[in-house]
N, C-alpha and C positions, 0 to 999 in steps of 0.2 A: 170519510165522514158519512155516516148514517143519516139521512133527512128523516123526520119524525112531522106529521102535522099536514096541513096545509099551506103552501109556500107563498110566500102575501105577492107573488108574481101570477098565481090561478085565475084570478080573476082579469086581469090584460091582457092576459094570454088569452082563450074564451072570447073578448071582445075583439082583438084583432081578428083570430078565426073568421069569425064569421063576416068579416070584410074584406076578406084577402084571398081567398078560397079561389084557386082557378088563374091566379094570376102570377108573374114571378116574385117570389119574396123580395124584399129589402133586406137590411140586415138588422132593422128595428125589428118587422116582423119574429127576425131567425132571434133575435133576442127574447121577444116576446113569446115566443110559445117554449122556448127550449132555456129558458131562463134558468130553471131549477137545476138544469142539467151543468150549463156554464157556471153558478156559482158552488155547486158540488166540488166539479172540475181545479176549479181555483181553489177551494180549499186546499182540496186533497194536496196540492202540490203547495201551497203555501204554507201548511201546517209543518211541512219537511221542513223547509226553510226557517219556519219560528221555533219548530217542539226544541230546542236550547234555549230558548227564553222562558219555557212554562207555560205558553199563553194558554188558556182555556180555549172551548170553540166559540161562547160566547165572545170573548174578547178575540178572537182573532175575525170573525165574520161581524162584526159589531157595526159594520158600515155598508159595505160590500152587495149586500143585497136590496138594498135602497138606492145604492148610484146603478146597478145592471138596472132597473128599474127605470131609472131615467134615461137613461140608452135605448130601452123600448121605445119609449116618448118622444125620440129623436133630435135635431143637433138645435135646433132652432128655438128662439123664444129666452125670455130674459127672467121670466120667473126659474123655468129650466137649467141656464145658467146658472143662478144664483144657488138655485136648491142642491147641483152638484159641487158649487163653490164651498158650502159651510161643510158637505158631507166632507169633503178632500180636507177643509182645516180643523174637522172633530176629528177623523181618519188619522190625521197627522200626530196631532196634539197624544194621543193614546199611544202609537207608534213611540216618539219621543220617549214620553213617560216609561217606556217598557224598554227603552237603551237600543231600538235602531238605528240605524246611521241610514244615512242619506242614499248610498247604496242599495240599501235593504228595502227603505220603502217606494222608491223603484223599481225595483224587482214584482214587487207584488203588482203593480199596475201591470208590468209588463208579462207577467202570468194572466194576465185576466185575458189579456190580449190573446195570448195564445189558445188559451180555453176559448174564446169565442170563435179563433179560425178553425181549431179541431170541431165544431159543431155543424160545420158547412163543406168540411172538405170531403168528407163519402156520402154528400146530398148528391139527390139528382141534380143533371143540369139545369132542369127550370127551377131548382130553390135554391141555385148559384146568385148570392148578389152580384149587381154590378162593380167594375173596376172604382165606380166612381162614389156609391158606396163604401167602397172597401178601404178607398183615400179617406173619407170623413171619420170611418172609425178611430184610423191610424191617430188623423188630426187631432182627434178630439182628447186621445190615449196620449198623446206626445203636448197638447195643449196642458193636460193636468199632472205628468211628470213637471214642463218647466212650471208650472205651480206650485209643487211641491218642493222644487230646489229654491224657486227662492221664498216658501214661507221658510225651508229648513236655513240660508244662512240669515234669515233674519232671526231666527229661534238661538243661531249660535250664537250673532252679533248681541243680542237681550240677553241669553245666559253668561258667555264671557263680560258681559257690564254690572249684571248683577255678584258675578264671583268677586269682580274688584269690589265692589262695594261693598260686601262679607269679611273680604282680606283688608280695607281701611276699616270696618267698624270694629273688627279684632281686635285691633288695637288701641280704642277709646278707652277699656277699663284701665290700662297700663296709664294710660297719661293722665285720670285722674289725681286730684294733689291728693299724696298719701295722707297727709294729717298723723294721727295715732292708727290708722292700717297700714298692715306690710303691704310687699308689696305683691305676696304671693299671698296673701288673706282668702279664707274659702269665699268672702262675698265679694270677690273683684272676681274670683275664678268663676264663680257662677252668671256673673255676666258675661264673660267671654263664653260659658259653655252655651247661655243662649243664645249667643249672634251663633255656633254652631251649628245648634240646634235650627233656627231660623235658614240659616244657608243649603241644608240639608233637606229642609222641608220632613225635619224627624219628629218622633213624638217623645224621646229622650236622648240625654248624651250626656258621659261621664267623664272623670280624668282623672286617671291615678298616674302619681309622681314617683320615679325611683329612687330609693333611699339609699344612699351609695356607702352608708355606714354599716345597715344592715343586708344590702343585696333585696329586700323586698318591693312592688310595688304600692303604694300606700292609699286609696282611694281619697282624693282631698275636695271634688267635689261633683256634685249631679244636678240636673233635673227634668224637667219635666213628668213622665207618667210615673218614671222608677225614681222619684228623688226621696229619699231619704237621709239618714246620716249614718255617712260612709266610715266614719272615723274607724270601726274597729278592721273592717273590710282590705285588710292585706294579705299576698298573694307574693308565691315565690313565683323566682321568671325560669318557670319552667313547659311544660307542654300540660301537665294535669288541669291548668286553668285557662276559660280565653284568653282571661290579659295577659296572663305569661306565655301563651301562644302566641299573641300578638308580638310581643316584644321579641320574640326570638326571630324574626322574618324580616326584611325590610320591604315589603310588600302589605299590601291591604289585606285583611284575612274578613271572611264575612260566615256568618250562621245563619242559617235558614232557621232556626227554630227554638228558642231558649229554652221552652217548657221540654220538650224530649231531650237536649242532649247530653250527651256522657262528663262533658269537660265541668269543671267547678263553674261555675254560676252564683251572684247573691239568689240567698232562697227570694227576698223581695223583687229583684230582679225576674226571677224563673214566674212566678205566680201576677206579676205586675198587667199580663194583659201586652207584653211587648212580643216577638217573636222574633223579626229577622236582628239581625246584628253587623254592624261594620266597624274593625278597627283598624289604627294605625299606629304603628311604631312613631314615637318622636324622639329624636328624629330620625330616618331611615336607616341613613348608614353612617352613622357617628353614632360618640357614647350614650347608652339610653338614658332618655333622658324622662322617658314616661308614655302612657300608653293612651290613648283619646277612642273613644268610640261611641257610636251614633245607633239606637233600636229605633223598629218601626211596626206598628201594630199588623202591619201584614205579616203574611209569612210566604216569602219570596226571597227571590235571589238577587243581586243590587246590579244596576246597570253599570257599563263602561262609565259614562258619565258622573254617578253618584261615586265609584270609585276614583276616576281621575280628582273631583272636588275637595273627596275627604283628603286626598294626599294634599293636595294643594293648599287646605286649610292647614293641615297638621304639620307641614313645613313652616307655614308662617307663624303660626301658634308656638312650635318648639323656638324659631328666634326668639318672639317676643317673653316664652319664659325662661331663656338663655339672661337675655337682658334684665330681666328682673332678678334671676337670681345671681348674677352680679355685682346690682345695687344694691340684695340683702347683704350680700357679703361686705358691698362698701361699706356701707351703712355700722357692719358691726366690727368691722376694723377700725372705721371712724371711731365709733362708743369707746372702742379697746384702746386707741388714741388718746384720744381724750380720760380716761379714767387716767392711761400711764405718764400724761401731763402734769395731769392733778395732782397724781404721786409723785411725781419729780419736785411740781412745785413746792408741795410742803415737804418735801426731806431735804429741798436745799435751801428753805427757811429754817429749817430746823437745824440743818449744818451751820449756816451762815450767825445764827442766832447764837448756837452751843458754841461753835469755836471765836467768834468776839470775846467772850469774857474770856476763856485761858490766853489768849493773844493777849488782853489789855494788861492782863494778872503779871505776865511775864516780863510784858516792855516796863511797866513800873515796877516789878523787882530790877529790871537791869539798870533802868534810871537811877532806883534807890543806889542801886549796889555801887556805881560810879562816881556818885559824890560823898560815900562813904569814908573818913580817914583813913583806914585800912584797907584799903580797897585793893593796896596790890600793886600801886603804882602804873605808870604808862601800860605796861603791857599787858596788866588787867583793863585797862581802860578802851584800850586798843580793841581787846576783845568784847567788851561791853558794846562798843558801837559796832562793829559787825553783828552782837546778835537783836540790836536794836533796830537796825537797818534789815535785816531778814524778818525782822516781827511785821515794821510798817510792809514788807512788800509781802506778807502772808495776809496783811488784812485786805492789800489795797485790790488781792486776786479775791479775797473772799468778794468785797465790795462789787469788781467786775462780774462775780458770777453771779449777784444779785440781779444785777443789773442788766447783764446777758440775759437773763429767764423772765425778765419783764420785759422786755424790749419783743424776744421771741415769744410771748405769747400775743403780741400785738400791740403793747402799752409804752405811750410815749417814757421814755427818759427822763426821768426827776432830777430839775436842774434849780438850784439856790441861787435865783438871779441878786445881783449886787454893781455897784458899781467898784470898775479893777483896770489896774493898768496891764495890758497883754505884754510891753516890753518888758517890765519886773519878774514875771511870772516867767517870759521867758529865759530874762539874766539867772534869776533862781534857779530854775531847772537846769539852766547849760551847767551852770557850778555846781550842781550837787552831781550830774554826768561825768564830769570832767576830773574830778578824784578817783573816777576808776577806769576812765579812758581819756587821760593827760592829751592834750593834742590832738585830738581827731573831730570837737566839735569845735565849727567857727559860727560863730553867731554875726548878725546883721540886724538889729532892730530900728525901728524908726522910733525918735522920742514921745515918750506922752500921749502912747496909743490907748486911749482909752473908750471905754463904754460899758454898756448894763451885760453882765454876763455871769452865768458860772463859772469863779472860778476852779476851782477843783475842780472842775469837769474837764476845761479847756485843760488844764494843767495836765491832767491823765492822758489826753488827745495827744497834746504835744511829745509829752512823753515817749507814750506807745509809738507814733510814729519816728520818736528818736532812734531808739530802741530797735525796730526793726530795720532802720538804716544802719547801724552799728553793728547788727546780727548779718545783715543779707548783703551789704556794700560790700565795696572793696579794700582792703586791710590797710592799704597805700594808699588810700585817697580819704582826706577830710570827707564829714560830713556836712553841711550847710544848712544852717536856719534860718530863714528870714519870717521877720514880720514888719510886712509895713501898711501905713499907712492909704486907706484909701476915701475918695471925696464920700463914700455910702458906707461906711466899716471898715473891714481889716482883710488881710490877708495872710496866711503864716505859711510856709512850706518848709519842707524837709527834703532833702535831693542828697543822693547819694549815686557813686560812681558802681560799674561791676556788671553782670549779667543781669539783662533785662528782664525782667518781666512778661512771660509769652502772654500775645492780646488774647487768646482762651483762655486762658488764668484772670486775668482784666476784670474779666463779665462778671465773675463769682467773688472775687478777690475782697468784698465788703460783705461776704453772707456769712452768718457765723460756724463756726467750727472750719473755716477754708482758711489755707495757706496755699502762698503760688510756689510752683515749682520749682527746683534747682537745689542745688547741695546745700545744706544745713538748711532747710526750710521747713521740715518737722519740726520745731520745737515749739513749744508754748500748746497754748489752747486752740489758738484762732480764735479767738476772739476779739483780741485789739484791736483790726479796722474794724467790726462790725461797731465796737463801743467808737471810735471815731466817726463814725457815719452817724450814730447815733446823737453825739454829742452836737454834731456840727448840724442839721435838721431840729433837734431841740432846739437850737437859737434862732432858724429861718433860714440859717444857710445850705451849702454843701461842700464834698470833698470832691476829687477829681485827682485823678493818676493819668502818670505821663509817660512812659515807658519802651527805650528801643535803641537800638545798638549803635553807641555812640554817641547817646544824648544822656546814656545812664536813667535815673529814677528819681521822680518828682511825685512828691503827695504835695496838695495844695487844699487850703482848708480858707472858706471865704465866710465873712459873717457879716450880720447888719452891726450898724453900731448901738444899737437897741435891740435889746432877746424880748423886749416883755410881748410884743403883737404876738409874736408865735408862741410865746405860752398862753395867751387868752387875756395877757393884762390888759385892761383899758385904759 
C-alpha cells in the first residue's frame, strides 16, 4: 500500500520525540514515532488475507490507524479504554458485514502484532523495549481478540434469532384466511417477498414459479426498487437467463453486476439502479419448484452469511409454497367434487322422476290386465303378479336411491310419522317373505307394539335386513325376527346362522356403497344398512351388529316409542 498525505500519527510522534530523546524507548514510544510504518506493515499483509473479499483500502484500514494511535498513548486510563473499545466494535461490525468469520478477524489483530515486533527487532539495543513492555502489548493484543470472540458469538447468537424470526414471519401470509384470494395470489406473494426482502437486508426481491405444463419460469411477484409487473416476464430453465441459471444448480448463484451482464436480465431490472444479485433454486434438490432472488444497490460479492440465509429462507419458502399449492389443488378438486355431486344429484332426480311414471304406467296395466275376463286364466294371472311384484321392487330401489343421495349429501331421512303397530308390519312382511322362501323365516313378535313412527320406513328397514339374512345366512338354518316390547320403545332384530361377519367389515358395514365380506356378498347396491341406519337415527334411535363364530349374526334395531322429538315435533 502507497501512503499519500500526512499520517494523523505526525504529530504524536513529534511530541513524544522531543521527550524521549536520550533515553530507552518503550514500546509506546516505538509506536509513536514508527507508527506509519507499523500500520503500512499491517496493511500490506492484511490486504493478502482480505483482496477475496474486494475490500477497498479505505475499508480495509477504516479503523486500524486510530486504535495504533492509542497504543502510542499507552495501556492505562478509562477514556483510553473505552476509545479502543467502540474502535474494536465499529472494526467488527464492518468486518461482519463484509462475511468474515471469527477466524479472520483475529488474524488481523494478530498481524498487527507482528508488524509491531518487526519494527523493534533490527533496533539498537537501547530502542529495545523491556520484557515487561512487551507482556502489556501482548496483553492488551489478546485483551481485544477475547473481545472480539465474544462481541462475534453474540453477533451469531442476534443473527441466528433474528433468521428464526424471518423463517416464522414467512409464514404469516400463508395463514392469513383466504376469503376470495388464492392461496398463491401475487398480493400474499408480495408479502412473503418482503419479509425476504427484510431478512436479507436487500433493496429488492423477486419470485418466479415453474410451470410444469409449459417447462417455463413465470415471474409472479416483486418488489421493492425493481417492482414492477412481472406477468409477461418468462423464462426457459436454461443457462441464457439468471433465473434459468439459477434453477439448473442446487446451489446459491450470485451476480456482481446487472447493468453489464451477458445472461437475460428484465430490461427494468438492468436499468433499476440494483447491481449485485443472489439466487436460489426452490427447492434445491427436488423438483423445481421455482426460482427466488434477492438485488442489492451495491455492486459486490455476497457474503458466506447472506448466502447460507438466502438458502435457508428459500428452503422454508419452497415448503410453505409446496403447501399451498396443495391446498389449490384441494381446493379445486373440492369445486370438481362438488360441481360432480350436483350433477349426480339432478340426473338421479331426473331418473328417479322419469322412471316413476313408466313403473306406475306398467303395474296398472298389469293390474288392469288381471281382473280382465279374458285375461288368460291362472297362468296369465300367475304371471301378472310376478311382473307386479318386480314393478313394486324396481320402485322401492328407485325410492332407496332417492333417498341414499339425500342422506349422503348430509340430509336427514324424510320420515311420515303416524301412529302403527311394529308387530302387524312385521306379521305383513314375514308373509309376503315367506311365499318365496317357505320355512326359513320364524317370526317372534310381542303383542300391541305400538308407537309414533314411519311406517314404510321401518317396513323397508326390516325388510332389508331380512333380506340380507336370507342372502348371507346359512341355507340350513331358519332366520329369526323378533320384535319386542320394551318399558322406553321397541326393539326388532334379525339373526341369522353362517360365516360371520369379519370386525373390519363391522366399522364400515353401515357406510353406503359397502358390503361385508365372504362369498355372495357382491350383490345389490350396499346401500340397505346405510338406509337402516338412516331410518333407525330418523326416529332417535339406533342399529348395532353383533357378529362371531358361533354366535352367527344379529342386527338389532332399537327405537323410542315416540319419533316426533327427533324429527323437531313439539
Amino acid at each position: 500500500m502507497t501512503r499519500t498525505g500526512t499520517s494523523p500519527v505526525e504529530p504524536l510522534k513529534d511530541h513524544l520525540d522531543k521527550n524521549v530523546r536520550g533515553s530507552m524507548r518503550t514500546i509506546k514510544h516505538i509506536i509513536a514515532t514508527r507508527a506509519s510504518e507499523i500500520v503500512d506493515a499491517w496493511a500490506s499483509e492484511a490486504n493478502s488475507a482480505a483482496a477475496a473479499r474486494g475490500l477497498a483500502s479505505p475499508e480495509l484500514t477504516n479503523m486500524m490507524p486510530k486504535y495504533v494511535r492509542t497504543l502510542a498513548r499507552g495501556w492505562d486510563g478509562e477514556e483510553v479504554r473505552r476509545e479502543r473499545d467502540e474502535l474494536i466494535e465499529s472494526h467488527l461490525s464492518s468486518r461482519l458485514r463484509a462475511g468474515f468469520s471469527l477466524e479472520e478477524a483475529l488474524e488481523e489483530f494478530a498481524i498487527l502484532g507482528r508488524a509491531i515486533v518487526r519494527t523493534w527487532a533490527t533496533a539498537a539495543a537501547e530502542e529495545q523495549p523491556s520484557l515487561e513492555e512487551i507482556d502489556r502489548l501482548f496483553a492488551e493484543i489478546h485483551a481485544r481478540s477475547v473481545f472480539i470472540a465474544r462481541a462475534f458469538r453474540q453477533h451469531l447468537l442476534e443473527d441466528e434469532q433474528a433468521e428464526k424470526r424471518y423463517l416464522r414471519l414467512l409464514h404469516d401470509p400463508f395463514l392469513q384466511p383466504f376469503g376470495g384470494e388464492a392461496p398463491l395470489s401475487s398480493g400474499r406473494l408480495r408479502k412473503v417477498l418482503e419479509v425476504v426482502m427484510a431478512s436479507m437486508d436487500a433493496d429488492t426481491a423477486a419470485l418466479l414459479l415453474h410451470d410444469i405444463r409449459t417447462g417455463k419460469l413465470e415471474m409472479v411477484a416483486s418488489v421493492g426498487l425493481a417492482d414492477e409487473p412481472f406477468v409477461e416476464y418468462v423464462r426457459a430453465v436454461d443457462a441464457s437467463s439468471f433465473a434459468g441459471a439459477v434453477a439448473l444448480q442446487d446451489y446459491a448463484m450470485s451476480m456482481r453486476d446487472v447493468e453489464t451482464t451477458l445472461l437475460d436480465v428484465p430490461d427494468r431490472l438492468r436499468h433499476s439502479g440494483i447491481h449485485s444479485l443472489l439466487g436460489i433454486r426452490l427447492p434445491p434438490q427436488r423438483s423445481l419448484m421455482g426460482v427466488l432472488y434477492i438485488g442489492l444497490r451495491e455492486k459486490r460479492t455476497f457474503t458466506a452469511r447472506e448466502t447460507r440465509r438466502i438458502a435457508a429462507v428459500g428452503e422454508r419458502l419452497a415448503l410453505h409454497l409446496d403447501n399451498a399449492r396443495l391446498y389449490t389443488e384441494l381446493l379445486d378438486q373440492l369445486g370438481a367434487l362438488r360441481a360432480a355431486r350436483e350433477l349426480r344429484n339432478q340426473f338421479v332426480s331426473v331418473l328417479a322422476h322419469d322412471l316413476r311414471g313408466p313403473l306406475s304406467a306398467a303395474r296398472l296395466a298389469a293390474t288392469l290386465l288381471a281382473v280382465q275376463p279374458d285375461a288368460g286364466g291362472p297362468v296369465v294371472a300367475k304371471r301378472v303378479e310376478v311382473v307386479v311384484r318386480n314393478l313394486d321392487r324396481a320402485d322401492r330401489m328407485v325410492t332407496d336411491l332417492l333417498d341414499a343421495d339425500r342422506i349422503h349429501a348430509g340430509r336427514r331421512l324424510s320420515v311420515t310419522l303416524e301412529e302403527c303397530n311394529l308387530s302387524e308390519i312385521g306379521r305383513e312382511l314375514v308373509d309376503d317373505l315367506a311365499a318365496d322362501h317357505p320355512d326359513r323365516i320364524v317370526l317372534h313378535a310381542d303383542e300391541g307394539v305400538r308407537g309414533i313412527w314411519g311406517a314404510s320406513e321401518l317396513r323397508r328397514a326390516l325388510w332389508n335386513l331380512i333380506s340380507n339374512a336370507l342372502k348371507y345366512g346359512a341355507k340350513d338354518a331358519p332366520i329369526a325376527v323378533a320384535i319386542t316390547k320394551l318399558r322406553d320403545g321397541v326393539e326388532m332384530s334379525v339373526h341369522n346362522e353362517g360365516a360371520p361377519i369379519p370386525p373390519e367389515a363391522q366399522e364400515t358395514l353401515f357406510d353406503p356403497f359397502m358390503r361385508a365380506a365372504g362369498e355372495h356378498r357382491a350383490h345389490g347396491w350396499g346401500l340397505g344398512l346405510m338406509l337402516v341406519r338412516a331410518c333407525a337415527e330418523a326416529h332417535g334411535g339406533s342399529v348395532h351388529v353383533d357378529s362371531a363364530p358361533g354366535r352367527g349374526t344379529t342386527f338389532t334395531v332399537r327405537l323410542p316409542a315416540d319419533a316426533r322429538p327427533a324429527q323437531g315435533w313439539t
